[in-house]
N, C-alpha and C positions, 0 to 999 in steps of 0.2 A: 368668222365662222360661216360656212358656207347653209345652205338650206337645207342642205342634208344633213348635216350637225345640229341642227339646231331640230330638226324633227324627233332625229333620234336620238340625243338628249332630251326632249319634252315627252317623246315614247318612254322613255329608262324610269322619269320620274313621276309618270303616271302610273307606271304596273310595276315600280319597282324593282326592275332590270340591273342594278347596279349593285353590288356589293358597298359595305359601308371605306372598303379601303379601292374604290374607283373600279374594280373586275367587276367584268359581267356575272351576271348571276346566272348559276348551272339552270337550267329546264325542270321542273319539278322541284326545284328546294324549297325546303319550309321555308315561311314567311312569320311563325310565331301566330299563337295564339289570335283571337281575334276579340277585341275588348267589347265593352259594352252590346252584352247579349239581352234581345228585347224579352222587355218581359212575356209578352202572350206566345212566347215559346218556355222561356224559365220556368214560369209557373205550373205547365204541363209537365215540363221535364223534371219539376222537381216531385209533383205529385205521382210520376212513373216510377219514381227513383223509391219511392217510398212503398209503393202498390207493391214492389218487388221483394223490399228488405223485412217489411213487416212480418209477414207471415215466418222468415225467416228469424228475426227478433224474438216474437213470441214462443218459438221451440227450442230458442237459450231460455230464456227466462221463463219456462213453465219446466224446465228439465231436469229431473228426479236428481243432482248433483253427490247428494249422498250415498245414496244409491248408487249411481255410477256403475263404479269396479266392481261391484257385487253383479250387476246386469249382465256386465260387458266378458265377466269371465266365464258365460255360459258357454258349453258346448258347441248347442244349435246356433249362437251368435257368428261364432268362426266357422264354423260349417256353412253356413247359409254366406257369411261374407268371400270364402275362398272358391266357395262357386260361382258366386256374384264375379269376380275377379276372371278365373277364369272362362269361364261362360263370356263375359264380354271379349276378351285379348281375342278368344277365338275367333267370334264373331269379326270382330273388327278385320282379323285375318281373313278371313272367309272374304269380308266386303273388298276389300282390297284386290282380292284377286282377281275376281268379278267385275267389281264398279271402276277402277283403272280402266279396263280393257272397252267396258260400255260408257263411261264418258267421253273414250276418243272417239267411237262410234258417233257417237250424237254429237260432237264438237268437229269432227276433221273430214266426213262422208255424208256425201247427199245418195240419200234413197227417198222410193215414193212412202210417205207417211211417215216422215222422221218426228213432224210434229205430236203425232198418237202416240209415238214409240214414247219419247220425250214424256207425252201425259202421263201416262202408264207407270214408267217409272217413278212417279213422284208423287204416285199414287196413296201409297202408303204414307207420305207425309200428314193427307188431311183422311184417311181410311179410321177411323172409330178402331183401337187396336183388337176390343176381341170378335171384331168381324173379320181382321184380318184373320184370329187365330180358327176360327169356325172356316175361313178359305185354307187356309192349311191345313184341319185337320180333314175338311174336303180333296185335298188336293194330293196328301201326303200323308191319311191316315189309309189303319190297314185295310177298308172297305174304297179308300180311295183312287182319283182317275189315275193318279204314279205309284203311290203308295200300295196297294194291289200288285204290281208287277215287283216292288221293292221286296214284300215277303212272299212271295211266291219265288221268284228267281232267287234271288239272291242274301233271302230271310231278314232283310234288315228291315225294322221296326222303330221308326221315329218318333212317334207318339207316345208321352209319357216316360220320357227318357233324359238324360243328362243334352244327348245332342239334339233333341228335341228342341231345347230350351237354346241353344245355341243357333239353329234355324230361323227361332219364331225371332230374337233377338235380330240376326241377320236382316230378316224381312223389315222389318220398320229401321235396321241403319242404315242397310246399304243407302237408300233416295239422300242420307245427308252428304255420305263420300261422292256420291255422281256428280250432285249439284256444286260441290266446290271445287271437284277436280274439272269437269267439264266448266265450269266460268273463267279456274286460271288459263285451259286450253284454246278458251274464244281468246284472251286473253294476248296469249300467245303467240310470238309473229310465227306464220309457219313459213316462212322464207328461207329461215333455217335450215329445218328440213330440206326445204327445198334443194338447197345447195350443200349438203351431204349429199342427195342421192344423187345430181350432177357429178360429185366424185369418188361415185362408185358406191356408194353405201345403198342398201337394202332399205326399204321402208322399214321393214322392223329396226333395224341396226339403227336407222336415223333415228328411231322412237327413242331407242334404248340408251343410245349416247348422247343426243343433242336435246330431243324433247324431254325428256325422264327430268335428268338436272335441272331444267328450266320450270318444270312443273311441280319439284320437289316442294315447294312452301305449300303450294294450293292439297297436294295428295297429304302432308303432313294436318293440315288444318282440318281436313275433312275427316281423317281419321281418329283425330281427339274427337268431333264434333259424334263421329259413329258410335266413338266407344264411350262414351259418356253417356249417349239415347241408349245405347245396350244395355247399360249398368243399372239403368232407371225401365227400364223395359218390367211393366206387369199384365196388362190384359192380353196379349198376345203368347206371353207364357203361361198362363194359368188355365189358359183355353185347351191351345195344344199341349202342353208339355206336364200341368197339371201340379201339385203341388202336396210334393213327397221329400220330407228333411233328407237332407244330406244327397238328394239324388235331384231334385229340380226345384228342390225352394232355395229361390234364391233370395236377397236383402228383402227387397221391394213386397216379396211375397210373406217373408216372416213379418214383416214389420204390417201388414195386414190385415195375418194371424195372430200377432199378440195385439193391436187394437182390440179384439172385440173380448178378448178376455182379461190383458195388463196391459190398459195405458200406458203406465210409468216404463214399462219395458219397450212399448212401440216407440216411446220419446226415446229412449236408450238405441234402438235400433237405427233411428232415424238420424240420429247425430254422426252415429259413425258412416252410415252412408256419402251425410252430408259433408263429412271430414275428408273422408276415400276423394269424394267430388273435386271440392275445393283445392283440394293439395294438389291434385292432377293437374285440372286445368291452369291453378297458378303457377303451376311449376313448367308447364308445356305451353302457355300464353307468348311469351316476351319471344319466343326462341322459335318456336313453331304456326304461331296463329296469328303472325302478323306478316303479310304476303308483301313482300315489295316490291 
């Protein structure tokens, strides 16, 4: 065996280069689990693990069971949940159109202050939500800096309204669609592009045909991630949009409002939020939110 065999044989079986039947091993393949996890991470991780689930525990087992279907068959329960529904899908819609177009901005073009911009956007992430909505209804009520020319030109009135509530929504999801669509995008070789518009393709066409599909796991993950903050969305609505049954109370908001009057009815409300929740994302996790 020469020097070079025998290196790269001591390579293979140091970082495990080799498949178990002599092939090289592909570049990125799993390796399996990794055994004996120290404890001064275990112990953290299992008391996060718990920090998480409890409060979730204690809203099964404090939950009016008998009760139940008597709660669940109210009126205002379905009303409030079918807004909730779609009030977010819209939303989520809305982000999409928007935050696609501004994560390529911030991932593929240098301007001066892309890092502001950047800030800015993602602002709303750590913004207190009903400052946001006191900035909306600054922004976008009828005395407001757009909102003023909305009903005057053109009479449309966003405040205290169903699309209201679809707005304020928008405003705290879009910054989670940017951030995951823009990471898959850094992500992303753009060589690709590159060599579509060598033969002949449009920037945009290259976007549309080569980047779009490439990007599709990161634009899917971010937008379960938006529509799920939409769903859960309350100080930001309650602010601007206000909270009127059947027209902008949505889950989040009844379940607020029967707090301070029926408990057992907030636990009722809260379950099936948390049912809506769970079924979603379990069901869009394996397929959609894991980027490869």
């Amino acid at each position: 065996m020469t020097e070079k065999d025998r290196t790269g044989a001591a390579y293979r079986t140091v970082t495990g280069g080799d498949t178990r039947d002599g092939r090289p091993r592909r570049r990125g393949a799993r390796t399996g689990p990794v055994r004996g996890t120290p404890l001064p991470l275990l112990l953290p991780a299992l008391v996060g693990l718990a920090f998480l689930l409890l409060p979730l525990v204690a809203l099964l087992v404090r939950a009016p069971w008998r009760s139940l279907p008597e709660q669940l068959t109210s009126p205002e329960v379905w009303d409030a949940l079918r807004l909730s529904l779609v009030c977010a899908t819209a939303a989520t819609a809305l982000s999409l159109v928007l935050g696609v177009p501004l994560a390529w901005l911030l991932a593929r073009t240098e301007f001066p202050g892309r890092g502001l911009v950047r800030a800015l956007v993602t602002l709303p992430l750590v913004l207190p939500p009903v400052v946001g909505g006191v900035a909306l209804l600054l922004a976008l009520g009828r005395n407001g800096v757009v909102g003023q020319w909305l009903d005057s030109w053109f009479g449309i009135t966003l405040p205290f309204t169903t699309a209201g509530v679809v707005i304020a929504e928008t405003f705290v999801a879009l910054p989670f669609l940017v951030i995951s669509v823009e990471g898959t995008l850094r992500a992303a070789d753009p060589r690709f592009e590159e060599a579509a518009m060598t033969l002949g393709a449009s920037r945009f066409t290259a976007f549309r045909r080569v980047t779009l599909p490439l990007i599709m796991p990161g634009i899917a993950a971010g937008a379960v991630l938006a529509w799920a903050r939409a769903l859960g969305e309350f100080g930001a609505t309650i602010t601007f949009a206000g909270n009127f049954p059947g027209r902008t109370q949505t889950m989040p908001l009844a379940v607020y409002l029967a707090l301070q009057s029926d408990p057992a009815a907030a636990i009722a409300l809260s379950l099936v939020l948390l049912a809506v929740s769970i079924t979603v994302l379990a069901g869009l996790r394996d397929r959609w939110m894991t980027v490869s």
